[in-house]
C-alpha positions as CSV (number, residue, x, y, z in Angstrom):
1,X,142.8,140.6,88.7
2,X,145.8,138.9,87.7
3,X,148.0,140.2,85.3
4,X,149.4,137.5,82.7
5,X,150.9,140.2,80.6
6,X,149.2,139.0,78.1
7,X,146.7,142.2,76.7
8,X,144.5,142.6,73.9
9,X,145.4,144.7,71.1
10,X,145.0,148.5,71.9
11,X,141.6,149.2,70.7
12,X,139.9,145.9,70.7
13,X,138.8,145.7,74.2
14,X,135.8,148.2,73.9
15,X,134.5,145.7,70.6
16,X,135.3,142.7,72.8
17,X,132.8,144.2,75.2
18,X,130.4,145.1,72.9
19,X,130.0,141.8,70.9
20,X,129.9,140.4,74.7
21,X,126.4,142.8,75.1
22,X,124.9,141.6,72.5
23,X,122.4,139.8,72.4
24,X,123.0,135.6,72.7
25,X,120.8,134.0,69.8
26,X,118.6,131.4,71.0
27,X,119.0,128.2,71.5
28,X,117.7,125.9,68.8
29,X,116.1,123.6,71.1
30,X,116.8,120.1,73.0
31,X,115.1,117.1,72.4
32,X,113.2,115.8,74.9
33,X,112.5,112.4,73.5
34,X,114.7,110.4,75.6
35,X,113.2,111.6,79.1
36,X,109.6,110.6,78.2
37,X,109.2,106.8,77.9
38,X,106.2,105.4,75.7
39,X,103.5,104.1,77.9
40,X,103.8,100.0,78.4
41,X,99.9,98.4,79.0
42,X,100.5,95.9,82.1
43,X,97.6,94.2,80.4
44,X,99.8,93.3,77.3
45,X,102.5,92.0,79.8
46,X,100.3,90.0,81.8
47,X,99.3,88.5,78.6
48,X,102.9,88.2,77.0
49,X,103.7,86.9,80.0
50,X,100.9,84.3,80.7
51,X,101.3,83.1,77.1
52,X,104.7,82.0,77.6
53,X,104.2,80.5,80.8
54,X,101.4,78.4,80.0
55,X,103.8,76.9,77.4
56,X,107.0,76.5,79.4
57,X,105.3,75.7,82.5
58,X,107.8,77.8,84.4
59,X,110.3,80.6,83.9
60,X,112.9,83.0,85.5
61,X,112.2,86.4,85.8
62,X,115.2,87.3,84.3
63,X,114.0,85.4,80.8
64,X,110.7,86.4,81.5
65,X,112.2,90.3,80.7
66,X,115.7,89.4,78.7
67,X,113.6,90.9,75.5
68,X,112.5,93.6,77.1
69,X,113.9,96.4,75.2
70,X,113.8,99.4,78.0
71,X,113.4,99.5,81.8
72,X,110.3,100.7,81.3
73,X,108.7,97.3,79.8
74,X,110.8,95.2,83.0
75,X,108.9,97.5,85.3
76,X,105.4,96.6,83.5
77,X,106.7,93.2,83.5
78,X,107.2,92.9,86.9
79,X,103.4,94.6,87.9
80,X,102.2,92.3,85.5
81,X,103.0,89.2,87.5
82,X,102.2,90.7,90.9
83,X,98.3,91.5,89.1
84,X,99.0,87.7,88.0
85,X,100.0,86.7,91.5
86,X,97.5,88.2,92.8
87,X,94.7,86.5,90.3
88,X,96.4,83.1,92.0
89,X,97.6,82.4,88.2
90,X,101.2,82.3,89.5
91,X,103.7,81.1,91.8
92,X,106.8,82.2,93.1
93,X,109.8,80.0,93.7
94,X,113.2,81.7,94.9
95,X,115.5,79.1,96.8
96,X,117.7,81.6,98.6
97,X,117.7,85.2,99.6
98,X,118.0,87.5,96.6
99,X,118.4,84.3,94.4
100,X,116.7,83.6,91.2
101,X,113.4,84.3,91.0
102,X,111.8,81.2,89.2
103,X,108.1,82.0,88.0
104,X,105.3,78.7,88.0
105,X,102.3,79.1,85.9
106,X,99.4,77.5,88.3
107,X,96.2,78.7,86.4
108,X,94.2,76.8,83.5
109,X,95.8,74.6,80.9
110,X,93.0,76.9,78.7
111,X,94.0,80.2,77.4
112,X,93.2,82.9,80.2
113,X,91.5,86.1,79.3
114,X,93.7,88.5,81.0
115,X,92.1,91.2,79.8
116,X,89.2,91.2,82.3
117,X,91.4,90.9,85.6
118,X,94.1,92.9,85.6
119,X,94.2,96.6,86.2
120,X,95.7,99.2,84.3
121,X,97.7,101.7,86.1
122,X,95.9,104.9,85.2
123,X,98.2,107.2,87.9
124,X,97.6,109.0,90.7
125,X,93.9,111.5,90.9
126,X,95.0,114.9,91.0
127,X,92.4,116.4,93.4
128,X,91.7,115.1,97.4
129,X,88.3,112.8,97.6
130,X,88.9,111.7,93.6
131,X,87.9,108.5,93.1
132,X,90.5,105.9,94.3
133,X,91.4,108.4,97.5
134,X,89.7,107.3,100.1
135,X,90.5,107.2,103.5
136,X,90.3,103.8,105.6
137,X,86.8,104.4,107.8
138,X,88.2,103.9,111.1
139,X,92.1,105.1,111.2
140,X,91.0,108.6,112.1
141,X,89.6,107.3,115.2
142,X,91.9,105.1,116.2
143,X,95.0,107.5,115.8
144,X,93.0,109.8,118.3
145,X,92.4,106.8,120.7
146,X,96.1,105.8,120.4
147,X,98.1,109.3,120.9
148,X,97.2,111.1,124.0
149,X,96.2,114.4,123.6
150,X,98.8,117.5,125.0
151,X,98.3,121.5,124.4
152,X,100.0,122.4,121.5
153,X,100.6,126.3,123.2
154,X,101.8,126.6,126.6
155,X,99.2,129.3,127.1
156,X,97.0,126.2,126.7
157,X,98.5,124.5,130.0
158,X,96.4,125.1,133.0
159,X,98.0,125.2,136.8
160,X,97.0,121.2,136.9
161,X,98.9,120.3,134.0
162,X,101.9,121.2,136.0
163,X,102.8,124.4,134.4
């Protein structure tokens, strides 16, 4: 240890140790508010979304989401108009690479009911063979067919597989 001859005051070492064994009080807490985002409904951004469309005809993404008030509501944006893109109630123009991204309405002139076509994202089922994890019928097969098939212990190899 380096000495700084600098020393405490003869005697107050041993209470220096002892307040340092005492017991630290607790902590009063941390908030935890700002790690846990409220939950934004796609279906409410589909229908914020198709709303204004159907009035401006088209729209860039970036004023589709310049009110969007955390990252959270871009992100539900932004599912919203792939589940719109996917209904075929919207186009996507972008004239160069990472451009502008410039969003055509292309459904009915008549208010849509988004409600009935687009999906809420619920999350991700917690146990194997839940609903919504299924495995493709086939791909099991076809991996089989397309990897050959070597001994995975080389007590496994016979004389004829060149061991």
């Amino acid at each position: 240890v380096p000495q700084f001859g600098l020393a405490p005051p003869r005697g107050h070492a041993p209470r220096l140790a002892a307040a340092d064994l005492q017991p630290k009080p607790a902590e009063t807490g941390v908030s935890l508010s700002h790690l846990h985002s409220p939950v934004v409904s796609v279906r409410e951004q589909a229908a914020i979304i198709s709303s204004r469309l159907q009035r401006a005809g088209a729209a860039t993404f970036r004023a589709l989401v310049a009110d969007a008030g955390a990252l959270n509501v871009v992100v539900a944006r932004f599912l919203a108009l792939l589940e719109l893109y996917r209904e075929s109630l919207v186009a996507f123009d972008q004239m160069r690479s990472l451009g502008e991204l410039t969003v055509r309405w292309t459904g009915p002139d008549d208010p849509v009911d988004i409600g009935a076509s687009i999906d809420e994202f619920e999350g991700v089922a917690d146990e194997q063979g839940a609903e919504g994890d299924r495995a493709q019928p086939g791909v099991a097969e076809r991996a089989d067919l397309d990897s050959p098939q070597e001994p995975t212990h080389p007590e496994a190899m016979t004389q004829e597989d060149g061991a």
